[in-house]
C-alpha positions in Angstrom: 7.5 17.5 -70.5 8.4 17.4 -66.5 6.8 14.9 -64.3 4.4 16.9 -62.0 6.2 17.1 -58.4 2.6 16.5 -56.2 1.9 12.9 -55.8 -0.7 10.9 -54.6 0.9 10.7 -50.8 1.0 15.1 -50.8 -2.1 14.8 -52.3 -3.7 12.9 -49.5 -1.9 14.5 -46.6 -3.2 17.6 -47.6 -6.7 16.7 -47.4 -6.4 15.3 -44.5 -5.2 18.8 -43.5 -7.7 20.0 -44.6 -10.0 18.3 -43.3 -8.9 18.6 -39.8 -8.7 22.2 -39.8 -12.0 22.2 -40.9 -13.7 19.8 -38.2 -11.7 22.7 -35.9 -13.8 25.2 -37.4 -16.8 23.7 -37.2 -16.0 22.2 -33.0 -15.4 26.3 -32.2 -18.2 27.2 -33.9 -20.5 24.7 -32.0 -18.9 25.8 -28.7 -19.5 29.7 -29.7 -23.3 28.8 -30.3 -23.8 26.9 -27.1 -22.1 29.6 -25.1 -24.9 32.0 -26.8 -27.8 29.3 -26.0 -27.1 28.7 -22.4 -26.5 32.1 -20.6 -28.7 32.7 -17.9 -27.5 32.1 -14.2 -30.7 29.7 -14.0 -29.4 27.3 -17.0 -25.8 27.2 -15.0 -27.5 26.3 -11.5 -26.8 22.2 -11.0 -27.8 20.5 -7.5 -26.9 17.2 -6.0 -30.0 15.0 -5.2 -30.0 12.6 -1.8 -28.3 9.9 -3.7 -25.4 12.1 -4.9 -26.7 12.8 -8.6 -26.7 16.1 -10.5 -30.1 17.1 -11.2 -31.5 20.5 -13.0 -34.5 20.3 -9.9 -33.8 21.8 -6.4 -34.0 19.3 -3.4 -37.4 19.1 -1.5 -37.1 20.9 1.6 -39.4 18.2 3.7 -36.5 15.6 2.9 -33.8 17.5 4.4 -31.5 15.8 7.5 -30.1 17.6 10.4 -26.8 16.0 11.3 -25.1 16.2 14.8 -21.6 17.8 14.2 -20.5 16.4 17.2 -21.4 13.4 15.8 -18.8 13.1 13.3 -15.2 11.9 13.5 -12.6 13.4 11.8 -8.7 10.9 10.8 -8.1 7.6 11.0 -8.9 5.3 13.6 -5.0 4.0 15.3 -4.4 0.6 14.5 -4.9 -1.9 17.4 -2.8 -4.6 16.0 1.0 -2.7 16.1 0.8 -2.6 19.7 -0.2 -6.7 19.9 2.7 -7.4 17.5 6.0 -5.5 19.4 8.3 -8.5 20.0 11.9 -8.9 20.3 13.7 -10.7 17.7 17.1 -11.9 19.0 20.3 -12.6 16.2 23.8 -12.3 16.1 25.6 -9.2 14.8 27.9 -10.7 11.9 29.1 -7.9 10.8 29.9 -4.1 12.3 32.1 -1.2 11.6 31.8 0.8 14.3 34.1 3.9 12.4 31.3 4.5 10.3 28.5 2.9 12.7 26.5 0.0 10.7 26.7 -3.4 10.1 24.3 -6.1 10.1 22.6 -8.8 12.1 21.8 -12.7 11.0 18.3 -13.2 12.9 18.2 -16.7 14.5 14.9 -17.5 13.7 14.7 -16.6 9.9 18.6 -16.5 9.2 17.7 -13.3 7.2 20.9 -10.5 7.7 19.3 -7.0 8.9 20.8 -3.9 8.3 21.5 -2.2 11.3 22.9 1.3 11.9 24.3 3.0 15.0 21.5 5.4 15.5 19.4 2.4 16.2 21.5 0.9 18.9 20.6 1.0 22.7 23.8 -0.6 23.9 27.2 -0.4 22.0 27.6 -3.6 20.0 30.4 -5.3 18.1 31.1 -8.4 16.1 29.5 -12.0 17.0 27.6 -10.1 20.4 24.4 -11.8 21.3 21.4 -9.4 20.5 17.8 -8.9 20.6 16.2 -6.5 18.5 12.8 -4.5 16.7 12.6 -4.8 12.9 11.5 -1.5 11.1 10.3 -1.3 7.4 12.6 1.4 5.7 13.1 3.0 1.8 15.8 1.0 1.2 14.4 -2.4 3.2 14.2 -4.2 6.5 16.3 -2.9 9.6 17.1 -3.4 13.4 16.2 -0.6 15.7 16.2 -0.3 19.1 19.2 -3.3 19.4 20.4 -4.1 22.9 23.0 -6.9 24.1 21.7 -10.6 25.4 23.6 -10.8 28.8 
């Protein structure tokens, strides 16, 4: 006599196959009876109360506001503070290869070394020139912009 090859693991994996694929049956049907309940255009109809709910009850025409459109502003107010906080930084440039136009500059206050590429020079600069300079927030970090020589 053979041993029979279903054991109690197949056994349980296919009733919870089962199982599933009825609870799938029974979810479809549910969503095939609502769809019959709930179709006339006055069951679908939602509106939004003054205090931003969804209600089944239309708003009461005595509450309504009239707004000014002119009244309204549209973006983001600008930032006062970036044009308080443009200073000049001065440093020394350490370090420049003007063949392929970057290098970098050691700040004298923070002794921090910017990156800083031609593009963002005023004034042609080399190695160990005198400075001042703008910081700008980039992808890839903190650089110089808008460097010009100390005379």
């Amino acid at each position: 006599m053979t041993k029979s090859r279903e054991t109690f693991n197949k056994k349980e994996k296919e009733k919870l196959r089962a199982k599933k694929k009825q609870e799938k049956k029974d979810r479809k049907d549910a969503r095939h009876s609502d769809v019959e309940k709930s179709s006339s255009f006055e069951d679908m109809i939602a509106y939004v109360d003054e205090f931003g709910n969804i209600t089944s009850t239309p708003p009461d025409p005595s509450k309504k506001q009239v707004i000014d459109a002119d009244s309204i502003h549209i973006g983001v107010p600008k930032a006062k503070s970036n044009a308080e906080e443009i200073s000049y930084r001065t440093g020394k440039v350490s370090f420049f290869n003007s063949s392929k136009g970057y290098g970098f500059i050691k700040d004298e206050q923070t002794q921090e070394s910017l990156f800083v590429h031609m593009s963002g020079c005023i004034d042609e600069i080399k190695e160990n020139d005198k400075v001042t300079f703008q910081t700008e927030k980039t992808p890839k970090g903190i650089s110089a912009i808008e460097v010009k020589i100390l005379k």
